[in-house]
KEKE-3310 file (N, C-alpha, C; in steps of 0.2 Angstrom, whole numbers, plus 5000, padded with zeros to 4 digits):
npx = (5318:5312:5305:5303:5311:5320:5314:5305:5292:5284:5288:5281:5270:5268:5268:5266:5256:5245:5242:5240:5228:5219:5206:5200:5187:5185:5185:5184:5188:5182:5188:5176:5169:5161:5158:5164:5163:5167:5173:5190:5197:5206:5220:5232:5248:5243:5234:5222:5206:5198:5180:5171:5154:5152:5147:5138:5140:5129:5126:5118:5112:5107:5104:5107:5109:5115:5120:5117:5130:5138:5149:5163:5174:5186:5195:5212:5213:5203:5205:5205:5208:5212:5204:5205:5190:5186:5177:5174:5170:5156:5152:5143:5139:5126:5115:5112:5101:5095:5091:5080:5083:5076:5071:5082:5087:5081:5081:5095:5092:5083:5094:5103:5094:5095:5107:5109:5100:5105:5118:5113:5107:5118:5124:5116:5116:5129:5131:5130:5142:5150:5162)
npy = (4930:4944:4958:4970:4972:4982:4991:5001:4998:5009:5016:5006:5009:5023:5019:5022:5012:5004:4991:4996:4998:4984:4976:4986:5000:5012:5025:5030:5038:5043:5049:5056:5060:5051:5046:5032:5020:5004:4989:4987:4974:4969:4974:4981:4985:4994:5000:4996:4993:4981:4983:4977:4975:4986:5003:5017:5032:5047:5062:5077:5092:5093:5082:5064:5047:5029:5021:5003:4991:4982:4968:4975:4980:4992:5002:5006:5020:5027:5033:5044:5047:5040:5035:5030:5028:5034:5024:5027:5040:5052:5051:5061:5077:5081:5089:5084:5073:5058:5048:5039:5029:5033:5045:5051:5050:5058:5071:5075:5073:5086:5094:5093:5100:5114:5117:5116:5125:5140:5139:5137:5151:5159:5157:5165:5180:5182:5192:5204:5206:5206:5210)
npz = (5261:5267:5260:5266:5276:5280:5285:5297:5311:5310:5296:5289:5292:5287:5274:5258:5250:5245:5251:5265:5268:5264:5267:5272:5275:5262:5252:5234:5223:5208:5189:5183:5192:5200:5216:5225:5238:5249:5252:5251:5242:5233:5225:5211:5204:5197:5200:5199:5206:5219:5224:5239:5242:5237:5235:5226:5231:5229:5229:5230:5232:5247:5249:5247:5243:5243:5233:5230:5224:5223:5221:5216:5201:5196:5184:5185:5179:5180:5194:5203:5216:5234:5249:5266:5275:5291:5303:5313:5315:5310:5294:5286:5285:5299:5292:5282:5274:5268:5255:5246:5231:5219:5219:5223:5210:5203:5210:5203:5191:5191:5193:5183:5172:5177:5179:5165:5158:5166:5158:5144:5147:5147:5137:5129:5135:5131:5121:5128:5136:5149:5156)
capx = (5319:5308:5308:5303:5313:5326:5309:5303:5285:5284:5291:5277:5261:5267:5268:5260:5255:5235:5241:5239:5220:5217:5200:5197:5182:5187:5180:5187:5186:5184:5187:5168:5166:5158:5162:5162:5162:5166:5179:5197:5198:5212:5223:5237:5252:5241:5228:5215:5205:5192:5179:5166:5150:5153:5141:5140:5136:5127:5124:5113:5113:5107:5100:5110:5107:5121:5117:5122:5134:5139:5157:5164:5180:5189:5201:5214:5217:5199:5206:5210:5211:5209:5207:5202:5185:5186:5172:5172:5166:5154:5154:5140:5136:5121:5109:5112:5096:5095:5083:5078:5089:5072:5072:5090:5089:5075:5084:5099:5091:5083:5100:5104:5090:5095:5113:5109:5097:5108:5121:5109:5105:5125:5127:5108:5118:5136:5131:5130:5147:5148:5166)
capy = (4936:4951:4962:4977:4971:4987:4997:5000:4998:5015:5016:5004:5014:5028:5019:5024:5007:5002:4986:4995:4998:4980:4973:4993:5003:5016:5029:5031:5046:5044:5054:5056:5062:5048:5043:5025:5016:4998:4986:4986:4968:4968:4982:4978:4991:5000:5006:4995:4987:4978:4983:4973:4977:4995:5007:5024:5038:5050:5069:5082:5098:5093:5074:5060:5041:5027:5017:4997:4991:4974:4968:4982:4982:5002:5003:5014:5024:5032:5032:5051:5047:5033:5034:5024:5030:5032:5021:5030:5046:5052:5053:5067:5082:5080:5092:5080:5067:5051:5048:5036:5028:5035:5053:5055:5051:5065:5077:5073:5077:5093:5098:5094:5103:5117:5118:5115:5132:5140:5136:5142:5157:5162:5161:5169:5184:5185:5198:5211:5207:5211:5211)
capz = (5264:5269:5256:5271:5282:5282:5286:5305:5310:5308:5290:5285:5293:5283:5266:5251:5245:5245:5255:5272:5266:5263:5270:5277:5271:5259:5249:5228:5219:5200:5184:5180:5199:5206:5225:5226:5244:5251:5257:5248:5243:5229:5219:5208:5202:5190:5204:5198:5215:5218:5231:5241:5245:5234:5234:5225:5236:5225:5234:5226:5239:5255:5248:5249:5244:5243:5227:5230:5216:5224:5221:5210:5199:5196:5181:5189:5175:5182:5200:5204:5224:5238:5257:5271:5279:5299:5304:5322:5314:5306:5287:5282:5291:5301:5290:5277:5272:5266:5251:5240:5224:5214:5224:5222:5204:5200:5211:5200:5184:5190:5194:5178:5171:5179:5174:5157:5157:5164:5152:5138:5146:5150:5129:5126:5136:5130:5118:5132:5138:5155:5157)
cpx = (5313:5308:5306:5306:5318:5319:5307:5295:5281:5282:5284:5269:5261:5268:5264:5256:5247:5237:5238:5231:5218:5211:5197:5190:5185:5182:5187:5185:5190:5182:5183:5167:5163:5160:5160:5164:5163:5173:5184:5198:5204:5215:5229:5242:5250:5235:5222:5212:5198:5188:5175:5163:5149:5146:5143:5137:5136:5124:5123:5110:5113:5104:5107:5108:5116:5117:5119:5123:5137:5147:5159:5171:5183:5194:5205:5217:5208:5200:5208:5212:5208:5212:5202:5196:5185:5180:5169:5168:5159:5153:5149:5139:5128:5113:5107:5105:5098:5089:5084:5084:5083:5072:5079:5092:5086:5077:5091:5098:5087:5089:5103:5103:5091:5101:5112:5105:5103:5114:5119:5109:5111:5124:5120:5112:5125:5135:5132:5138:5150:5156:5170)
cpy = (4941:4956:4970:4975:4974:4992:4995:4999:5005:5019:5013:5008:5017:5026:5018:5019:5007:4997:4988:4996:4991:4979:4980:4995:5011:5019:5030:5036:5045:5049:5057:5062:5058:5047:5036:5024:5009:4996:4985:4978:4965:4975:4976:4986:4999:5004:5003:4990:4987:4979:4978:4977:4987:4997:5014:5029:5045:5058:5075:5088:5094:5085:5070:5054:5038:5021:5008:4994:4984:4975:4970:4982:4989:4997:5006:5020:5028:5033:5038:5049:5041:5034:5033:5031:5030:5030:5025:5039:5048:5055:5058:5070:5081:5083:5089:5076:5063:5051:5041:5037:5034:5043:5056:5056:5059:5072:5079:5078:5083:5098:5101:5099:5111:5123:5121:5123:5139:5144:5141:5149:5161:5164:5165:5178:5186:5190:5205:5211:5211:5211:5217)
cpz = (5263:5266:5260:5277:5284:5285:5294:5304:5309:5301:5289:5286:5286:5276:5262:5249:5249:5250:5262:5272:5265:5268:5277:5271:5268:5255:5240:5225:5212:5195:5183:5188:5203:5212:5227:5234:5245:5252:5252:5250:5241:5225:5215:5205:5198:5193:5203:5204:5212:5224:5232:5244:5245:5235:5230:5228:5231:5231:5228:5236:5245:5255:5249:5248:5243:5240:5229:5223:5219:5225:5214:5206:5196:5193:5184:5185:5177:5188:5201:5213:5227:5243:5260:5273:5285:5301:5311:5321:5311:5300:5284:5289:5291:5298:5283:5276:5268:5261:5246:5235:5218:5216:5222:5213:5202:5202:5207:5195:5184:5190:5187:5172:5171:5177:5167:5154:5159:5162:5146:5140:5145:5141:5127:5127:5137:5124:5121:5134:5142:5158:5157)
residu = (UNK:UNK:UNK:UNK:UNK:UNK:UNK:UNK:UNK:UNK:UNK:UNK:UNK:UNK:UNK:UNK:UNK:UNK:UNK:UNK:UNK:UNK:UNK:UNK:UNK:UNK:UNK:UNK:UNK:UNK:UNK:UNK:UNK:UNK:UNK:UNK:UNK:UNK:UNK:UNK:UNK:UNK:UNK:UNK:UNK:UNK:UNK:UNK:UNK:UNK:UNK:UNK:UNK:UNK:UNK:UNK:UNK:UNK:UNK:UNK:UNK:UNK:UNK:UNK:UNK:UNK:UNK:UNK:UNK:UNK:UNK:UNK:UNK:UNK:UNK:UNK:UNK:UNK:UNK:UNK:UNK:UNK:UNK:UNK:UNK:UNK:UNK:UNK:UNK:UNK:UNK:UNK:UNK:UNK:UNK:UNK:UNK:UNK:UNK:UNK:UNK:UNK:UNK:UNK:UNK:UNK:UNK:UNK:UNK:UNK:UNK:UNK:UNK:UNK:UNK:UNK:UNK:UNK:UNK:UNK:UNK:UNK:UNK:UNK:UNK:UNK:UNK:UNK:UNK:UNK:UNK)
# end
């Protein structure tokens, strides 16, 4: 027996389950923030999948590289979201660059750099309290 076999073709488009994403190209959005990329091979009830041919797309303002990471397994307890990529479009706006994995790191950790100062200076000037 068919265990969707009370459901229309309809019914199934619109169901929630990862199955209709099998062997599509998806994009995952984890805990941490990273944005992983690649082919929906496997999941299982607890959200954990397996991509192929993942990558992590790393974006630092207007830079942009797309790290390779092979055949990838995602816990799904760091799975905040999951959806299909339309291949027909395209996925960055056009003022976006492409840079190097060494380029993107360095722009990363200026970013970092950046934040972290800052950070420093926000408590260097909570004494004035500009509230």
């Amino acid at each position: 027996m068919n265990p969707m076999s009370w459901a229309t073709p309809d019914d199934v488009l619109l169901s929630t389950s990862l199955a209709t994403y099998l062997d599509k190209k998806i994009i995952v959005l984890l805990r941490d923030g990273r944005k992983l990329l690649g082919l929906l091979r496997s999941f299982d009830q607890f959200a954990n999948v397996v991509l192929e041919g993942a990558c992590e797309r790393v974006i630092v303002g207007d830079l942009y590289c797309d790290v390779p990471l092979g055949l990838y397994v995602i816990r799904g307890e760091n799975v905040v979201l999951i959806g299909e990529l339309d291949l027909g479009k395209e996925e960055l706006p056009p003022h976006m660059a492409c840079v190097s994995e060494a380029e993107i790191r360095k722009a990363q950790k200026a970013d970092r750099e950046s934040s972290d100062l800052k950070g420093t200076m926000r408590k260097r000037m909570e004494f004035l309290d500009f509230d």
